[in-house]
N, C-alpha and C positions, 0 to 999 in steps of 0.2 A: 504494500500500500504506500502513494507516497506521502512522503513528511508535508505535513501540513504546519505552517506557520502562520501566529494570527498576530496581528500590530499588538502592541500593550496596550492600549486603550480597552481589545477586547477579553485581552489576557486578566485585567484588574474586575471586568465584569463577571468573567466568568470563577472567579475567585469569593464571589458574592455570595455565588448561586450555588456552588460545590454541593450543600450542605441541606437537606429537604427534612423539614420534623412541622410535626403536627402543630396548629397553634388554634389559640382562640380567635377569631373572627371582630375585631372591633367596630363597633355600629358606624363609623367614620367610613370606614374602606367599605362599609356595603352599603353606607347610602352613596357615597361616587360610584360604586359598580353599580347602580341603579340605574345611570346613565347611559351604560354602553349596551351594546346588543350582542353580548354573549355574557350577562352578570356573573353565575354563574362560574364559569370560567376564570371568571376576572376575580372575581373573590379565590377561590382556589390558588391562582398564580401569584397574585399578591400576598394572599394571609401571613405568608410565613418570610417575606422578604422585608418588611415594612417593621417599624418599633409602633410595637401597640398601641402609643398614647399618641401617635402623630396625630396632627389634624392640618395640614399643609397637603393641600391638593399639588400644589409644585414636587411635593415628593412620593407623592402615589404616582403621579403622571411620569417621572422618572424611574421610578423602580416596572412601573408598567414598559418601559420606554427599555430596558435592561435585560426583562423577558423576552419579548421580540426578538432583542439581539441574538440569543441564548439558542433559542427557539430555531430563528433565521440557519446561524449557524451550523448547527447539528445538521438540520436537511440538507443543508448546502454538502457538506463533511458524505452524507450519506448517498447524496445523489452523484458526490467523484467519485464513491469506490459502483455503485452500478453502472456507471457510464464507462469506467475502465473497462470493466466485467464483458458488458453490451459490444464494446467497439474490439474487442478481442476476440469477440466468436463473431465478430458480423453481422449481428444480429438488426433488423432492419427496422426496430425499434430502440435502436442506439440515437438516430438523432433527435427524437422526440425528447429522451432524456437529455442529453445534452443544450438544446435549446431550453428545457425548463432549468439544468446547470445555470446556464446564463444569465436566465432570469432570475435566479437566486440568489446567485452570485451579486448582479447589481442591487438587487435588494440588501443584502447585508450591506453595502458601500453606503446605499443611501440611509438605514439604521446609524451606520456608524457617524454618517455628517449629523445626524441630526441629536443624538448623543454629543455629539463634539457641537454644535449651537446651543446645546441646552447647557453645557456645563460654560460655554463661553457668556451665555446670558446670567452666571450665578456671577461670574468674578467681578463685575462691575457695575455700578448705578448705570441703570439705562434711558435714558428718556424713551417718552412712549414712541416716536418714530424709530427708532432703534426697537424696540420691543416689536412692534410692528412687522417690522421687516426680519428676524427674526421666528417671529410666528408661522407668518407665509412660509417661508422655508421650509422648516419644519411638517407644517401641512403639506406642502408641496412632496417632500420625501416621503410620506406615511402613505399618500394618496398615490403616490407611482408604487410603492411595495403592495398595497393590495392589487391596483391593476397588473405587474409581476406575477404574482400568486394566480389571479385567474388564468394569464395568458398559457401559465405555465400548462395547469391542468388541462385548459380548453387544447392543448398539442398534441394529447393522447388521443383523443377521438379517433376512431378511425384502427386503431394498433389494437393486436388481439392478445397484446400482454398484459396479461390475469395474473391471478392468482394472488398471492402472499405480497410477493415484489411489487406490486402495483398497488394493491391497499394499501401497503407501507408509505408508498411515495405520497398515494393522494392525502391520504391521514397527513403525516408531518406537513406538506404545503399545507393542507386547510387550513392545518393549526396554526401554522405562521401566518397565514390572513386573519384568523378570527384573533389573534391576538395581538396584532397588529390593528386590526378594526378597535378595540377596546383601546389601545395605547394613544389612537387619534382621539377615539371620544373624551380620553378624560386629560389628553393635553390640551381640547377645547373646550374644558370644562374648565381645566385653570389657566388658560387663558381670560375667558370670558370673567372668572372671581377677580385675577389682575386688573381687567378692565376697573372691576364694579368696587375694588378694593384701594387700589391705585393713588398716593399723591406725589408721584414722581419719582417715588422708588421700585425696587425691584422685589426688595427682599420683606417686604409685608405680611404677616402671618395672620391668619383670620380670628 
């Protein structure tokens, strides 16, 4: 298989996540997942990443914003070693993987800009045009990784690879869309608190 190497950026994320244990649910984290449209989910991937007494939507939406990455990752990781696999025997559903590669691939790039925006928006007082511009971005990255995610699966169509290998794939992309769809709702959710919170800082706790 070959060596995979990942920037530090996501080497420190995944230093985060290493470590999965049960936790209590606090009423904060599941009225923001109330927001998105996979709650559910979003409570789950969050519960146990988050300090239980937070109440800062800025850091749910990044700890959401973490998982994606996590998430993004893995499949991308999982869809080089079948695409090795696929293009070594010939197989004439190797380029369908391969193109979903790709699109995976940019997805993790564009997670990781917007990970690298968010923590660039913590290091300093921002005026709101600065926040602005900012935000855009960041939507901008979330909303090209779900369209990714669909394009990806919508390439199988057609290919009569079943089985095991092929649930696998579609499961993990779903999952990096529906947790990705969750990571935009509730970066637009504290967005919109900054807005409604806002007197020219950044750093405002509710």
């Amino acid at each position: 298989m070959e060596k995979l190497v990942l920037p530090l950026i996501l080497l420190v994320i995944f230093s985060i996540f290493i470590v999965e244990s049960s936790a209590i649910v606090p009423k904060f984290i599941e009225s923001q997942c109330k927001q998105t449209r996979y709650p559910g989910l979003c409570v789950s991937s969050l519960a146990t990443h988050l300090n239980p007494t937070s109440q800062d939507p800025q850091e749910i939406a990044q700890a959401a914003l973490k998982v994606s990455i996590v998430k993004a990752v893995y499949t991308k990781n999982y869809l080089q070693i079948v695409s090795k696999e696929l293009k070594q025997k010939k197989a004439k559903e190797y380029q369908a993987v391969k193109d979903c590669l790709d699109q995976m691939s940019d997805s993790v790039s564009e997670l990781t800009n917007s990970f690298k925006e968010f923590e660039h928006m913590k290091s300093a007082e921002y005026s709101e045009g600065d926040f602005a511009w900012c935000q855009s971005n960041v939507q901008t990255w979330l909303s090209t990784v779900l369209t990714d995610t669909y394009i990806c699966m919508d390439g199988f169509y057609g290919y009569p690879m079943g089985g095991k290998r092929m649930a696998m794939i579609k499961a993990r992309v779903l999952n990096v869309a529906q947790v990705t769809s969750n990571t935009l709702a509730l970066f637009n959710g504290f967005a919109a608190w900054h807005r409604a919170n806002s007197n020219g800082g950044f750093k405002n706790k509710p």
